[in-house]
MARRO-732273 format. One line per 10 residues: number of its first residue (from 1); their letters; for each residue x negated, y negated, z negated of N, C-alpha, C, O. Coordinates in steps of 0.2 Angstrom, whole numbers. Last residue first. Layout:
BEGIN
NUM	a	X:Y:Z:X:Y:Z:X:Y:Z:X:Y:Z; ...
//
This chain:
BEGIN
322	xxxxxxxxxx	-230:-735:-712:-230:-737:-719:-231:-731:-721:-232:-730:-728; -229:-731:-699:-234:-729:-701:-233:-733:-708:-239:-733:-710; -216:-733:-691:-221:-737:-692:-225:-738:-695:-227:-743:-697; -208:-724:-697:-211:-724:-689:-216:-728:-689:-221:-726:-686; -202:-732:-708:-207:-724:-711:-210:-724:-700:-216:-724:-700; -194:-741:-702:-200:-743:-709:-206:-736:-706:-211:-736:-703; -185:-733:-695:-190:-739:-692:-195:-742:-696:-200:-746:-694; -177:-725:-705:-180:-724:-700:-187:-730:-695:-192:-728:-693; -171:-737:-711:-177:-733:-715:-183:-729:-711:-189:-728:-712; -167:-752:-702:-166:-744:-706:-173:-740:-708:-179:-742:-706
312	xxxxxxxxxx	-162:-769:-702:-166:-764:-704:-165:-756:-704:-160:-755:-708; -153:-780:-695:-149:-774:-699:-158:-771:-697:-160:-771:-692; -148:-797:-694:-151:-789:-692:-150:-784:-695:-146:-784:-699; -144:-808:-698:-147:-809:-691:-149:-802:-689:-151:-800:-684; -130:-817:-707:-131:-810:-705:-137:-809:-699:-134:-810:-693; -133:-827:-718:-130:-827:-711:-134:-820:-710:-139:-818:-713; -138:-835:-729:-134:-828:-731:-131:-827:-722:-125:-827:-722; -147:-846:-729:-140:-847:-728:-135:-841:-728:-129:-842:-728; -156:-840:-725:-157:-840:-731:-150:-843:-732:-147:-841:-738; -153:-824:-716:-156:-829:-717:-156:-833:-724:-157:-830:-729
302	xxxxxxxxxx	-153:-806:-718:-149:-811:-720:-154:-816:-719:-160:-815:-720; -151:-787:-712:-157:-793:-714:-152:-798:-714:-147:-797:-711; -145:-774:-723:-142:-780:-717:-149:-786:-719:-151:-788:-725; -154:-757:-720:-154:-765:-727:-152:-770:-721:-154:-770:-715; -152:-742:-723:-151:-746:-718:-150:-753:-725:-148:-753:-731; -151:-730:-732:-154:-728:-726:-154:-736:-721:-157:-736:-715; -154:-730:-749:-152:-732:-745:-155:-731:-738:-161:-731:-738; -154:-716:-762:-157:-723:-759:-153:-723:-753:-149:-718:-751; -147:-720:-780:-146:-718:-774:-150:-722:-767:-150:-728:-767; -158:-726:-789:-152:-720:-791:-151:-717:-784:-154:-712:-783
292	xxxxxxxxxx	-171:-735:-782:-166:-735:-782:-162:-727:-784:-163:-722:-780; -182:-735:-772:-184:-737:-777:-173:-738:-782:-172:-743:-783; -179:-737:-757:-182:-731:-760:-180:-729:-768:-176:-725:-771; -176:-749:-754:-171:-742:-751:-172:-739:-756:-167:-738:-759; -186:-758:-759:-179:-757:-759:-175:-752:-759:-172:-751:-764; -200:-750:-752:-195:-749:-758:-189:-751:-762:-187:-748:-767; -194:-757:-739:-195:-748:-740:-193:-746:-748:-188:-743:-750; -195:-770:-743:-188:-766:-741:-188:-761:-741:-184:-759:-745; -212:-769:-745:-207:-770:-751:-201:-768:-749:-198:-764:-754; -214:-766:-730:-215:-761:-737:-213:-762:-744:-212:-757:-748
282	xxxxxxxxxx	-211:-776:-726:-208:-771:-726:-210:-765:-731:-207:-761:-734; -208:-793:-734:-215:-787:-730:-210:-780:-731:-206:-780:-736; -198:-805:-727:-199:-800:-733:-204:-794:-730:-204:-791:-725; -192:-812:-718:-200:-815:-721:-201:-809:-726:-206:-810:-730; -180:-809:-715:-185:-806:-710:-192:-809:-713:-198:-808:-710; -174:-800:-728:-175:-806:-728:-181:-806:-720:-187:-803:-721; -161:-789:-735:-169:-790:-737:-167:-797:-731:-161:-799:-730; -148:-782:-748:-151:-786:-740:-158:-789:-740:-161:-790:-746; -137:-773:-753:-143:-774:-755:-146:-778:-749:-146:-774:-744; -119:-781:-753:-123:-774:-750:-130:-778:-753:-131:-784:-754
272	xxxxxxxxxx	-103:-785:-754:-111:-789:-758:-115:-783:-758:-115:-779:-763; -95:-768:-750:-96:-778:-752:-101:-778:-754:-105:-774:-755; -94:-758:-738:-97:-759:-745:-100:-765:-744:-105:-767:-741; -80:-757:-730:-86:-758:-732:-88:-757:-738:-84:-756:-743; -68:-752:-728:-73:-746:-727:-77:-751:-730:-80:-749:-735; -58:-762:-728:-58:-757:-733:-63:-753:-733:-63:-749:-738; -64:-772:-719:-64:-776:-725:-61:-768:-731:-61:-769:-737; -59:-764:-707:-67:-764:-707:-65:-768:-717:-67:-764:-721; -44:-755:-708:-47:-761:-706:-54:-761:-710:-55:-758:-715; -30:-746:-705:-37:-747:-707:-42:-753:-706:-41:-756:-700
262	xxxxxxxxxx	-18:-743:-698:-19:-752:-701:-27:-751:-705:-29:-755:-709; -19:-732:-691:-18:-738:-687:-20:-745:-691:-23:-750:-688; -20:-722:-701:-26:-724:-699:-26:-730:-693:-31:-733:-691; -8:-716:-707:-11:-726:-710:-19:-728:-706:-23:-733:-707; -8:-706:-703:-2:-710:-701:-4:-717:-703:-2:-722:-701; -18:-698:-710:-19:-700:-703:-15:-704:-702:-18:-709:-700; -23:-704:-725:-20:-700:-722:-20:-701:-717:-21:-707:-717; -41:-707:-732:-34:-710:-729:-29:-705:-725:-32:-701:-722; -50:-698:-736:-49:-701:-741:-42:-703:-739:-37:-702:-743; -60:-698:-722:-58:-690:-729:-52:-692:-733:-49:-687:-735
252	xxxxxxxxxx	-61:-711:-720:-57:-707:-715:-55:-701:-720:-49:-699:-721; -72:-717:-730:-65:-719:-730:-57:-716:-723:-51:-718:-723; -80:-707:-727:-80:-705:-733:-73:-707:-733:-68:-703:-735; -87:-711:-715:-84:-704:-715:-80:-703:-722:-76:-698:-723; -90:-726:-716:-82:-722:-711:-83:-716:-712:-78:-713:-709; -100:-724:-727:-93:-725:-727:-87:-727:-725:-82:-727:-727; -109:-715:-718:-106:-713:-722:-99:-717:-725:-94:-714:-726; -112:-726:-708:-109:-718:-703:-105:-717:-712:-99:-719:-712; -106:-741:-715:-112:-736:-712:-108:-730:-711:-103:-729:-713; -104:-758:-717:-101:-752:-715:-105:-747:-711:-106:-748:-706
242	xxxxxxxxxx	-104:-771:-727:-110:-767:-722:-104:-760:-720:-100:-758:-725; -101:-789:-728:-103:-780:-733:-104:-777:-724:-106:-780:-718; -104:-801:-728:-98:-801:-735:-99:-790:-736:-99:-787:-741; -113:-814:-721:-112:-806:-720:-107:-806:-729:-108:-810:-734; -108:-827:-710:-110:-824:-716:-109:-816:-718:-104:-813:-716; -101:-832:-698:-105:-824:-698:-109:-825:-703:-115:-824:-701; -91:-837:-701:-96:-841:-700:-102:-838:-699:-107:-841:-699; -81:-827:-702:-78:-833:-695:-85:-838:-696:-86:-843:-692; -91:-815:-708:-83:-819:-708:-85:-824:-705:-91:-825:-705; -96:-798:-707:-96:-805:-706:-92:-810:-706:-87:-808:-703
232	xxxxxxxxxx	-104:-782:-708:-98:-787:-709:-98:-796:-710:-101:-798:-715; -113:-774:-700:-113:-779:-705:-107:-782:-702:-106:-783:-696; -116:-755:-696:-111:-761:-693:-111:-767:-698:-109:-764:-703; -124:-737:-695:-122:-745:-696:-119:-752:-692:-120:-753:-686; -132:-732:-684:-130:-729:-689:-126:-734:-694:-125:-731:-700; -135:-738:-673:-139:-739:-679:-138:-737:-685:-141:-740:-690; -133:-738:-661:-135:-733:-663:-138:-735:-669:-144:-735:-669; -124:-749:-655:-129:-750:-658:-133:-742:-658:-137:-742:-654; -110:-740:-651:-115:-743:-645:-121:-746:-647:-125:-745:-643; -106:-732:-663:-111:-729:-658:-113:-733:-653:-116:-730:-649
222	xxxxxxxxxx	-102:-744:-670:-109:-741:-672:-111:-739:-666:-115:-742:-663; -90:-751:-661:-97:-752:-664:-102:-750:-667:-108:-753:-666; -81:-738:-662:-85:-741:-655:-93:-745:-659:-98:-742:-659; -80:-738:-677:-83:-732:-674:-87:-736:-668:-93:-737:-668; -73:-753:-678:-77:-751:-680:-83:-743:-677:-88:-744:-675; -62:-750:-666:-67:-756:-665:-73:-753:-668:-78:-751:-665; -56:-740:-677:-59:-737:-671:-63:-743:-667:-68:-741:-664; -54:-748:-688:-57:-743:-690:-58:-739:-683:-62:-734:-684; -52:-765:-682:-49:-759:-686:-55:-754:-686:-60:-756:-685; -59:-781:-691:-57:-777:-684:-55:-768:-688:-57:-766:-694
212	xxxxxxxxxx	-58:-791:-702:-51:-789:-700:-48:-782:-692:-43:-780:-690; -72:-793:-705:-65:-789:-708:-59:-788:-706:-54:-786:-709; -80:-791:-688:-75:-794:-693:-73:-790:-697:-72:-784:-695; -97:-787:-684:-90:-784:-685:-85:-788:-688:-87:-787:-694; -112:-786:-678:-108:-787:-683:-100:-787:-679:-99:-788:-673; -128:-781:-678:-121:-777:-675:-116:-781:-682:-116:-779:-688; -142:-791:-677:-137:-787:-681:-131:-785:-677:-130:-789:-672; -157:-782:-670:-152:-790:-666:-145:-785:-673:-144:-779:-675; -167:-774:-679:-166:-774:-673:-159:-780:-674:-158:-783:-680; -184:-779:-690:-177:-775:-688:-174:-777:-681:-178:-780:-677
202	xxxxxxxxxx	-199:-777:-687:-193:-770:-687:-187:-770:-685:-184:-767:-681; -203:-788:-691:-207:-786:-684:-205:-780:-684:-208:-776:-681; -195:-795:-701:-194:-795:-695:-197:-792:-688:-196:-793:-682; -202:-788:-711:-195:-785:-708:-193:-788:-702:-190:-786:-697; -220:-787:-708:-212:-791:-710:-203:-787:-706:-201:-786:-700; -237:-781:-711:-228:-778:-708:-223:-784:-711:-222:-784:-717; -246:-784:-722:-243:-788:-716:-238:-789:-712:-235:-793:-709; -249:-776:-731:-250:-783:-732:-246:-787:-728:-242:-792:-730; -244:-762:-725:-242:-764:-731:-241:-771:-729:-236:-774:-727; -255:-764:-714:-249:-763:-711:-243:-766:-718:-239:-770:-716
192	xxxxxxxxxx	-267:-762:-721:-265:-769:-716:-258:-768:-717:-255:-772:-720; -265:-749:-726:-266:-754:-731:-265:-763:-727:-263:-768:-730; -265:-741:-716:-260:-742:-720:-259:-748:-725:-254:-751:-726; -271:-750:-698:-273:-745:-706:-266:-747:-711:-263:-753:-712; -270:-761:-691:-267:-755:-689:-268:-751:-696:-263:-748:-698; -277:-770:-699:-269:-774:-696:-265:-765:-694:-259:-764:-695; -288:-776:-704:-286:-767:-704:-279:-767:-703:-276:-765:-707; -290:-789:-708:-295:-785:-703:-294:-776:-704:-298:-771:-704; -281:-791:-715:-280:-796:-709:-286:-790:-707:-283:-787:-703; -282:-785:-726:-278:-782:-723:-278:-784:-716:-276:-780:-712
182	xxxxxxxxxx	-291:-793:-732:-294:-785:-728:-291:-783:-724:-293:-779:-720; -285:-802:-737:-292:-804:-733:-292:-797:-727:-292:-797:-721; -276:-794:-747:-273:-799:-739:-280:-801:-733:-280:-801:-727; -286:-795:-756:-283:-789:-753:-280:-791:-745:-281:-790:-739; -300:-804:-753:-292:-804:-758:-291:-796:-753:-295:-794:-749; -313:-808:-758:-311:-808:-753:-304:-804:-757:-305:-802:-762; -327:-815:-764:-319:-815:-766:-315:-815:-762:-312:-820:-760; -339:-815:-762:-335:-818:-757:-328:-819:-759:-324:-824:-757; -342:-804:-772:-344:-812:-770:-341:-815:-768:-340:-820:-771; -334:-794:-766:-333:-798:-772:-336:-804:-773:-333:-809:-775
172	xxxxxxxxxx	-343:-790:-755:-334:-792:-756:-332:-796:-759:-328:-801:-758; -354:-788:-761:-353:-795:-756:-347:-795:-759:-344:-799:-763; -349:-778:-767:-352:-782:-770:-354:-789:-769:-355:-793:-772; -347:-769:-754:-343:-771:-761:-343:-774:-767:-339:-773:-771; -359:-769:-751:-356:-771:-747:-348:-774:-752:-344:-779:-752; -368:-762:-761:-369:-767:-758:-363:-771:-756:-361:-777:-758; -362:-750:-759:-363:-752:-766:-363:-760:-765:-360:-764:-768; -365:-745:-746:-360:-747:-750:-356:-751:-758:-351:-753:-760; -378:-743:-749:-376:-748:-743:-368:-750:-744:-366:-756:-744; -381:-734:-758:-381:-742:-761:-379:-745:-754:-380:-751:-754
162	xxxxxxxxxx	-373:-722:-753:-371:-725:-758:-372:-733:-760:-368:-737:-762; -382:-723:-743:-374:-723:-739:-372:-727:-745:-369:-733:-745; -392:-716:-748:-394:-722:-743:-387:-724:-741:-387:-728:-736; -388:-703:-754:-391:-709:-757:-391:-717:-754:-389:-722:-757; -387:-699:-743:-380:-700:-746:-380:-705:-751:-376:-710:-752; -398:-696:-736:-394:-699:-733:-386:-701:-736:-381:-703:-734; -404:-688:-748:-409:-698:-746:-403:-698:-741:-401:-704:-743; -397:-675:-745:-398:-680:-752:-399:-688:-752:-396:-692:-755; -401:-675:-731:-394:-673:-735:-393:-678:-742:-389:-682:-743; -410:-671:-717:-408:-678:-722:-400:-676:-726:-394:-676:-723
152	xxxxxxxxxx	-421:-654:-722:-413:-659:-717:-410:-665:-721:-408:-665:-727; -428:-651:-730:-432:-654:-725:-425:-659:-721:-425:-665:-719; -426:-641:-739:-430:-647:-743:-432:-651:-737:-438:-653:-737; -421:-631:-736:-429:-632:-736:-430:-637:-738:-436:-638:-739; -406:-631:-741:-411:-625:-744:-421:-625:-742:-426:-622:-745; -404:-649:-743:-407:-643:-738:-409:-637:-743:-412:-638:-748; -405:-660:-750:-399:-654:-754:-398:-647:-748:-394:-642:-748; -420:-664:-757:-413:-665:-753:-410:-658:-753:-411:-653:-755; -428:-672:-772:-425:-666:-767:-420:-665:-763:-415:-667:-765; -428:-683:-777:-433:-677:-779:-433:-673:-775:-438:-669:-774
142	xxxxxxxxxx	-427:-698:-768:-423:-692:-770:-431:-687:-772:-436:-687:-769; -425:-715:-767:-431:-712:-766:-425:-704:-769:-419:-705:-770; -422:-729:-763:-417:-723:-762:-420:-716:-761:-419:-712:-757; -422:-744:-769:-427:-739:-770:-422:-735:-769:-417:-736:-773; -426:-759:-760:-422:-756:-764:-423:-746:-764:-424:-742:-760; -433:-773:-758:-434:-766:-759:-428:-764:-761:-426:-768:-765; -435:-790:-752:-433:-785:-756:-432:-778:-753:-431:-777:-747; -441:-792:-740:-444:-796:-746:-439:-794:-751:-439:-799:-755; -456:-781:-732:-447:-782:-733:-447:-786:-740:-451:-785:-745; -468:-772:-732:-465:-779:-726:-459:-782:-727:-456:-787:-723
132	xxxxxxxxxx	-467:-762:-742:-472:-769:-742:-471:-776:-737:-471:-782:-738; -458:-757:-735:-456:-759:-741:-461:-763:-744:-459:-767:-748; -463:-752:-721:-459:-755:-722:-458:-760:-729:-458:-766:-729; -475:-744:-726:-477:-750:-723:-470:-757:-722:-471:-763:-722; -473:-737:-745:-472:-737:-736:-474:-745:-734:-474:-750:-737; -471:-737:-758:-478:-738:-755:-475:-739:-745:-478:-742:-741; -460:-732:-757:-461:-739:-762:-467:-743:-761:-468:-748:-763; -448:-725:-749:-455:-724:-752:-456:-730:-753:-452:-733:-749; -435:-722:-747:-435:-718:-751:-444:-718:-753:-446:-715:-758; -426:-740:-743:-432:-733:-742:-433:-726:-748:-431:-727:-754
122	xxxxxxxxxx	-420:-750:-738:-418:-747:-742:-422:-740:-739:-421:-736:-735; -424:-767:-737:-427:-760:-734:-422:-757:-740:-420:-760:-746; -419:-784:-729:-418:-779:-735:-418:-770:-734:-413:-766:-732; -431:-796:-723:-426:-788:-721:-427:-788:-730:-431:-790:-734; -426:-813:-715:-426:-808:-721:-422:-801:-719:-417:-800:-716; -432:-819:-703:-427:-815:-705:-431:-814:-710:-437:-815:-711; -443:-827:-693:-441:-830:-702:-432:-825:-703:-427:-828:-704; -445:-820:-682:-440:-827:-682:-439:-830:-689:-436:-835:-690; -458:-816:-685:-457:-821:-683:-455:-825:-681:-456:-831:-680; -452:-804:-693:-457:-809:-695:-456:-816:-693:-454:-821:-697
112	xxxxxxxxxx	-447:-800:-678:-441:-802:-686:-444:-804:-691:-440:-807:-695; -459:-797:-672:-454:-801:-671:-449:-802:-676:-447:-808:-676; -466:-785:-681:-469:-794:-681:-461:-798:-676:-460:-803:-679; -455:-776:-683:-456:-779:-687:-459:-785:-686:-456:-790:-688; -453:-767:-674:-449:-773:-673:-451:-778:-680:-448:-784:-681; -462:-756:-678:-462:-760:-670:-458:-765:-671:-459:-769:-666; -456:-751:-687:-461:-754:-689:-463:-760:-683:-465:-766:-683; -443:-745:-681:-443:-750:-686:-449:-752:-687:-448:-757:-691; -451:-735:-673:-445:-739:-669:-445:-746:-674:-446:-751:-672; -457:-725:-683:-460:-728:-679:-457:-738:-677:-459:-744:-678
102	xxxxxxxxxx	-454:-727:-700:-452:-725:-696:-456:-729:-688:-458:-735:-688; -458:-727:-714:-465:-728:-711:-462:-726:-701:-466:-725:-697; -449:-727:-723:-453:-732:-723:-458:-731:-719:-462:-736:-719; -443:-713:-725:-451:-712:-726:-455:-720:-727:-460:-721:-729; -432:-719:-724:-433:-713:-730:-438:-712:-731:-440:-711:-737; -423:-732:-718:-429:-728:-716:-429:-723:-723:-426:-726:-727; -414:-747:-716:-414:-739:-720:-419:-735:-714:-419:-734:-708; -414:-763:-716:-416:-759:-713:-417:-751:-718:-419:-751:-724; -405:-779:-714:-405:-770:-718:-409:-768:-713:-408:-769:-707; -407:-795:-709:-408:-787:-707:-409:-782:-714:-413:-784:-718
92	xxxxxxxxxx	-399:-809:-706:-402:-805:-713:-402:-799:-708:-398:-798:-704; -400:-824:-695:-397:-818:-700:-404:-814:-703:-410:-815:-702; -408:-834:-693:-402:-834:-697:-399:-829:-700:-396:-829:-705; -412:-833:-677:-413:-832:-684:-408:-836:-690:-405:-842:-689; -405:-814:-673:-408:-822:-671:-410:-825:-678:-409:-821:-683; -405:-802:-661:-406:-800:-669:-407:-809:-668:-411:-811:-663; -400:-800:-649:-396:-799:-654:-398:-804:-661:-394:-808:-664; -413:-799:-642:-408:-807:-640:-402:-805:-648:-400:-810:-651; -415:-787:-643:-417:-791:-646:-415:-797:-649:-414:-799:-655; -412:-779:-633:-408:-779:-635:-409:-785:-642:-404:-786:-645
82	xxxxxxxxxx	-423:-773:-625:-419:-778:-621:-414:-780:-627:-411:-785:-625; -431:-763:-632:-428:-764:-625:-425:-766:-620:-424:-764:-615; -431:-765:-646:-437:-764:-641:-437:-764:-635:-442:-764:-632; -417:-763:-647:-419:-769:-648:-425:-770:-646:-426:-776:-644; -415:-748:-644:-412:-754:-641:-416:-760:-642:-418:-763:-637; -424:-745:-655:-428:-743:-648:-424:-748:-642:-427:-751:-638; -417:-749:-665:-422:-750:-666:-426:-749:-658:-431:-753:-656; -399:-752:-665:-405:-746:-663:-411:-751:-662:-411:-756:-658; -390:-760:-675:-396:-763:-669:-399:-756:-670:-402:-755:-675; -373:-766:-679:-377:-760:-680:-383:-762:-675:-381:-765:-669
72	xxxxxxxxxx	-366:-780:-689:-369:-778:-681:-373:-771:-683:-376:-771:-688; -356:-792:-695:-362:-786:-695:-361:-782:-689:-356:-782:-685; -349:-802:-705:-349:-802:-700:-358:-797:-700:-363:-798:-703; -339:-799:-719:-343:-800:-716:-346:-799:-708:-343:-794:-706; -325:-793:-723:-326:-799:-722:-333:-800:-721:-334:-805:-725; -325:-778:-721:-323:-784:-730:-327:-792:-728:-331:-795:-732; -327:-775:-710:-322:-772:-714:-318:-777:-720:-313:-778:-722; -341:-777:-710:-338:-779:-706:-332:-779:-709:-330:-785:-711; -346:-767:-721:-347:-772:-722:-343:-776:-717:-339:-780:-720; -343:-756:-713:-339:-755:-720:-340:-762:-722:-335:-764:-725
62	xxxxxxxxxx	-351:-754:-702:-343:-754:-703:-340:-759:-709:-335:-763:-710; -364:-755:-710:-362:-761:-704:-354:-762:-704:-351:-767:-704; -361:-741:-714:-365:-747:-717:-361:-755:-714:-356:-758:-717; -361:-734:-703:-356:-734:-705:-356:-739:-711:-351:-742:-712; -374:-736:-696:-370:-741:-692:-362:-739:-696:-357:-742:-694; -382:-731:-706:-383:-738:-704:-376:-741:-700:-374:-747:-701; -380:-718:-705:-379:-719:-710:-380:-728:-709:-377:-731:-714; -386:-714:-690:-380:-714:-692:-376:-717:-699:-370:-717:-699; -399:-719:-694:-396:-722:-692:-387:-722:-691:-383:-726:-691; -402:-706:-702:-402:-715:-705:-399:-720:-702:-396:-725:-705
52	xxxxxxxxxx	-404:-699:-693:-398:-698:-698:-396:-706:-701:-391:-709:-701; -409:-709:-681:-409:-705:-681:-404:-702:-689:-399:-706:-689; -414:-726:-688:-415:-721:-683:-414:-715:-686:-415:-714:-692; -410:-742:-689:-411:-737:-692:-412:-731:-687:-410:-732:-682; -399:-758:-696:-404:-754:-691:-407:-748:-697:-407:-748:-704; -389:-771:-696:-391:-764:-699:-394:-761:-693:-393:-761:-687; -389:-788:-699:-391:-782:-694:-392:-777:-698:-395:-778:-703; -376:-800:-701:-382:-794:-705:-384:-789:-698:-380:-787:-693; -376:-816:-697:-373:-812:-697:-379:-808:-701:-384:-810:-702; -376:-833:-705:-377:-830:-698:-374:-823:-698:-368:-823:-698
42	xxxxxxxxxx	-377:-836:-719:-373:-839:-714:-370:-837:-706:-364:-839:-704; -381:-829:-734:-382:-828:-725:-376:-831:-722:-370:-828:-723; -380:-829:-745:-380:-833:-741:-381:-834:-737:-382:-840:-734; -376:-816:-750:-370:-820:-747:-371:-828:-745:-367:-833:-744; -387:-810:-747:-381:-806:-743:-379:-812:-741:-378:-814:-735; -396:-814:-755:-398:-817:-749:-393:-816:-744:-393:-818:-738; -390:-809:-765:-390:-819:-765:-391:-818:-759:-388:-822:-756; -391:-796:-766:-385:-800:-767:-386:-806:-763:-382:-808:-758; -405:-795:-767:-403:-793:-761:-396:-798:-759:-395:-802:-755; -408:-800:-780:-410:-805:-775:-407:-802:-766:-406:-806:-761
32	xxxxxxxxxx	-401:-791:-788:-398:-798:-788:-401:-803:-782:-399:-808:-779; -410:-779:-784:-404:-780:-781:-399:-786:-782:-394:-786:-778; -421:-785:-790:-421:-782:-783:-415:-783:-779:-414:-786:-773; -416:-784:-804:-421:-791:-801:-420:-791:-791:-419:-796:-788; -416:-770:-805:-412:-775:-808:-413:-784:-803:-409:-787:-799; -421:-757:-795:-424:-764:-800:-418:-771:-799:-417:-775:-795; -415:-741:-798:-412:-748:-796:-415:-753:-801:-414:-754:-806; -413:-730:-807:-420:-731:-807:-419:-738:-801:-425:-741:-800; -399:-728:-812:-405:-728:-814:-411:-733:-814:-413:-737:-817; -394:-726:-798:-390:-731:-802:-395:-733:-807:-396:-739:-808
22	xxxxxxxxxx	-402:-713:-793:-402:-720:-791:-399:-725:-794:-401:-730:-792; -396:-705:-802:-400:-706:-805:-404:-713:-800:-408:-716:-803; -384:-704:-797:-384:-705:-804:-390:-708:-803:-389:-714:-803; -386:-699:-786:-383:-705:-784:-384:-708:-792:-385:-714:-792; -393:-685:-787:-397:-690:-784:-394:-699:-786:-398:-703:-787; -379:-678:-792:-383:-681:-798:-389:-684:-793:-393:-685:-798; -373:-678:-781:-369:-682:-787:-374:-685:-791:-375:-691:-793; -382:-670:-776:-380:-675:-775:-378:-680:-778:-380:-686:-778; -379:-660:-785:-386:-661:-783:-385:-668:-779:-388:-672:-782; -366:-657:-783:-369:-660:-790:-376:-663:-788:-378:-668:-791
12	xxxxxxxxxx	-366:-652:-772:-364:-657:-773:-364:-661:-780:-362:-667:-782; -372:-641:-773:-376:-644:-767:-373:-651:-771:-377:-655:-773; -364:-631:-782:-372:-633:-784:-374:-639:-779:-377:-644:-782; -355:-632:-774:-354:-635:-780:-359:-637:-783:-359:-642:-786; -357:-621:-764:-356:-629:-762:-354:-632:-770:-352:-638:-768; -362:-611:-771:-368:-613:-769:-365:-622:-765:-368:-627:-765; -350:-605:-775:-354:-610:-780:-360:-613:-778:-364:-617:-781; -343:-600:-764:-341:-606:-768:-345:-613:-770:-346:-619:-769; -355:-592:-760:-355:-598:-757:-353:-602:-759:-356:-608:-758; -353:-582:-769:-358:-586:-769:-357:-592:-766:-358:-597:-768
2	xx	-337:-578:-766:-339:-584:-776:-346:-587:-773:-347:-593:-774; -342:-572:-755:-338:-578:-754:-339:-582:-761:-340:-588:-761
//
């Protein structure tokens, strides 16, 4: 079992240190002309590739798509078979091959010649038919793959993964794509959801109550909401305080039963309460709650005129994948 440990630690250094040593041996000149031609492509990117390579092209295509680029994955045998019509002129092709000399990608060559494409090769041979036909090179050349034979794409395919990546987050920055940019294209992912969730796409219609309703109105009112909570409101439904499960249990512990007739919602509340805003991101209300000596299970939403329109819970932030 220690051998194996260490035989995955050897593999991934061997790796680590392939990606090193491509940061290296990367022509400076090569990869400023790949840049320029990224970000001036008007039209879209084609990724192509076959076989590991090609699994390694269409996460490429993702990852560029992702950050504001418009990109496409093209199987080289698809495109030999109808699928062509894709590739037009004005876009840029990536193509990743390790030998440069792949069948499927050599064949698609005089037509993307002939529309006037620019390919960008990312090969492991420098001499290859590909990398003489591409009007930048980028070198993803490896001493050794991280096969016990030196034959399964491991090393050249990590290698090849890293400057596609490398690449693509370098467009990004070109482009100056904001964090908000990304979030709009990852609306379901943590990070969209952050940027974008508004209190108002959680909270629920408010449950409000006068100061002057008694302490069983009050009860009736939560449990028909179920929201663990009730906002207090005066004759213009301005909110004045909040009354939650805990501050009817606290101000019931606390009164003698014979005065529970004159209880009234204006003693259980809790006045000028913590409130968010239905334009407020909920991830920030989240940390409202959170960020706090004691945290809070429920935030009254408020207009800007302070009117009471909703009640928030913590429950409904954290459900919603924040």
């Amino acid at each position: 079992m220690n051998q194996s440990f260490s035989k995955v630690v050897e593999l991934l250094k061997l790796e680590a240190a392939a990606i090193e040593r491509t940061a290296q041996i990367l022509d400076k000149t090569s990869v400023e002309k790949a840049i320029e031609i990224l970000s001036c492509c008007d039209s879209k990117l084609i990724v192509t590739g076959v076989g590991k390579s090609g699994v390694i092209a269409q996460k490429i295509a993702q990852t560029i798509v992702s950050t504001g680029t418009v990109a496409v994955y093209v199987h080289p045998s698809d495109a030999l078979h109808g699928s062509l019509g894709v590739i037009a002129k004005g876009d840029v092709v990536i193509a990743l091959s390790n030998s440069g000399e792949t069948d499927e990608i050599l064949a698609l060559l005089p037509t993307i010649k002939q529309r006037g494409i620019a390919i960008i090769a990312i090969v492991g041979n420098l001499d290859s038919t590909l990398a003489r036909q591409s009007e930048v090179v980028l070198d993803a050349s490896v001493d050794k793959e991280a096969c016990p034979l030196n034959l399964a794409p491991t090393t050249s395919t990590t290698v090849a993964l890293a400057i596609g990546d490398a690449l693509a987050m370098t467009l990004m920055e070109a482009k100056n794509l904001t964090a908000e940019d990304f979030a709009a294209n990852h609306p379901a992912g943590r990070l969209g959801k952050r940027l974008t969730l508004k209190v108002a796409n959680l909270m629920h219609e408010s449950p409000n109550v006068s100061p002057g309703s008694g302490w069983l109105e009050v009860v009736k009112s939560i449990s028909k909401h179920a929201l663990g909570a009730v906002n207090v409101v005066d004759e213009n439904e301005k909110l004045i305080g909040i009354i939650t499960d805990g501050d009817l249990r606290r101000t019931i512990e606390k009164t003698s039963p014979e005065n529970f007739a004159a209880l009234k919602a204006e003693q259980m509340m809790t006045r000028s309460p913590v409130t968010a805003t239905p334009e407020m991101l909920a991830y920030d209300a989240l940390r409202l709650m959170e960020n706090r000596p004691r945290q809070i299970a429920v935030l009254p939403v408020v207009n800007e005129t302070n009117s009471a329109i909703g009640l928030l819970r913590l429950h409904d932030i954290v459900r919603s994948g924040l």
